[in-house]
C-alpha positions in Angstrom: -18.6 -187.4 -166.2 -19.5 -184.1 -167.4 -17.4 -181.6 -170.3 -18.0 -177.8 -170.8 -19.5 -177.7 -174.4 -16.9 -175.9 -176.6 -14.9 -175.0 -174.3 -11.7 -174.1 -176.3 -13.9 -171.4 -177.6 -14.3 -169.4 -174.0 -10.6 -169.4 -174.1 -9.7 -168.7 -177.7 -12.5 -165.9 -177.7 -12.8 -164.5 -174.3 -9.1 -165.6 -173.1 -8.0 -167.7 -170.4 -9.4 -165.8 -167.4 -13.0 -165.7 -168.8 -12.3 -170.1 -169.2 -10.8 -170.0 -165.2 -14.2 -168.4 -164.8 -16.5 -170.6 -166.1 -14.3 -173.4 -164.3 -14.5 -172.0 -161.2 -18.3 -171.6 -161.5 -18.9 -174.9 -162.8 -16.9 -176.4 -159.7 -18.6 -174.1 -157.1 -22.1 -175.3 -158.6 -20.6 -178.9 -158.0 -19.9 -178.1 -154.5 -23.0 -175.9 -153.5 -25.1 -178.6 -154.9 -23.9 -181.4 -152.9 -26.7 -184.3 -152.0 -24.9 -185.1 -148.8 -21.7 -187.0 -148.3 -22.9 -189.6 -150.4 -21.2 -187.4 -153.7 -17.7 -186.7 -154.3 -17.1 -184.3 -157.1 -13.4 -183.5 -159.0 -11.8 -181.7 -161.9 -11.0 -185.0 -164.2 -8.4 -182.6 -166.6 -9.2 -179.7 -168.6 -12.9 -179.0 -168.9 -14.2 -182.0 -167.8 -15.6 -183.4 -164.3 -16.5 -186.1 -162.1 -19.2 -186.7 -159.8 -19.8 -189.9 -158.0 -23.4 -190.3 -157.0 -23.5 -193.7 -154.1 -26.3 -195.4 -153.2 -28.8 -194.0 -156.3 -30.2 -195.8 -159.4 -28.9 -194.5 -162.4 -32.2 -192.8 -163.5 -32.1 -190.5 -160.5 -28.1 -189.6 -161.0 -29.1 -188.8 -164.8 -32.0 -186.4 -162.9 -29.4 -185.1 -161.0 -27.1 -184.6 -163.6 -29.6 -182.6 -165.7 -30.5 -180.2 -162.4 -26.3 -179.6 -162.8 -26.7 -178.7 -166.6 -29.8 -176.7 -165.9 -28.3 -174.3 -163.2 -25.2 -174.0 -165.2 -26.9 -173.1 -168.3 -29.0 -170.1 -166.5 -25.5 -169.0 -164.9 -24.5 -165.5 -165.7 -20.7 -164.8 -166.7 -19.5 -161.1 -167.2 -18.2 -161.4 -171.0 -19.8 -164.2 -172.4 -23.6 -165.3 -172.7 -24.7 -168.5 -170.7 -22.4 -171.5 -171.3 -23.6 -175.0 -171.3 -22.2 -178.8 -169.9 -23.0 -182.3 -171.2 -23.4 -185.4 -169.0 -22.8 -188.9 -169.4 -24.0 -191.3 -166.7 -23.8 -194.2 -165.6 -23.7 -196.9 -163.1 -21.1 -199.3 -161.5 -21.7 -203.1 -162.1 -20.6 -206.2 -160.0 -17.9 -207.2 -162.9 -16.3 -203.0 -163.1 -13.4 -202.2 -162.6 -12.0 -198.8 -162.2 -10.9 -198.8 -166.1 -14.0 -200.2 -167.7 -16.4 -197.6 -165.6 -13.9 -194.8 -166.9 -14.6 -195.9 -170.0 -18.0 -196.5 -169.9 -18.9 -193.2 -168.7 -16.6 -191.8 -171.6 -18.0 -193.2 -173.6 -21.9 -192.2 -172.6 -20.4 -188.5 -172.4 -18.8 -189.3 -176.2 -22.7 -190.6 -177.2 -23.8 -186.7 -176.0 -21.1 -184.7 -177.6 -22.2 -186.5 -180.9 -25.9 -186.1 -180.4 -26.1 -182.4 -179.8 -24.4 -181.3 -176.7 -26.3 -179.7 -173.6 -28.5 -182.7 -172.5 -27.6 -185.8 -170.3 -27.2 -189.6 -171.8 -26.8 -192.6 -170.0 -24.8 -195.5 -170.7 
């Protein structure tokens, strides 16, 4: 699961097309960057994403996570400086269900957004 850091402040500064923007950029970088049909990436609601990673350990879907936040933090916007995204990973278990890996992953991505945001943590 992934968030755009601050994003209320693209669209409260910059307005509403500068935030469709920085969507749209973030999703194409999802898209361009896809590993193979092994990854299916979505718009979860508002500013935030999914991207499910199959058949990889967790450490190399929290590598891949930070190349994401990498190339969008060196992404180039026309009104606004570089933006930035925080991660939070993790892996299914045997016992998961759909609810407690939503909330698991929440709650890694809650674990970043409290630690200092731009980075990648894994739950």
């Amino acid at each position: 699961m992934l968030d755009i850091d601050n994003f209320k402040q693209v669209n409260d500064i910059y307005g509403h097309q500068e935030g469709d923007a920085v969507i749209i950029a973030l999703a194409d970088i999802l898209r361009i960057r896809r590993i193979g049909p092994m990854q299916s990436s979505g718009r979860w609601g508002g500013e935030e994403f999914m991207v499910l990673l199959r058949g990889i350990e967790v450490s190399s879907a929290a590598y891949i996570a930070d190349l994401m936040r990498e190339i969008f933090a060196n992404t180039s916007f026309s009104r606004i400086r570089p933006w930035t995204v925080s991660h939070g990973v993790t892996q299914v278990r045997e016992d998961d269900t759909v609810d407690s890996l939503c909330t698991r992953v929440d709650m890694a991505l809650y674990k970043v957004k409290k630690n200092g945001k731009n980075r990648v943590e894994i739950e």
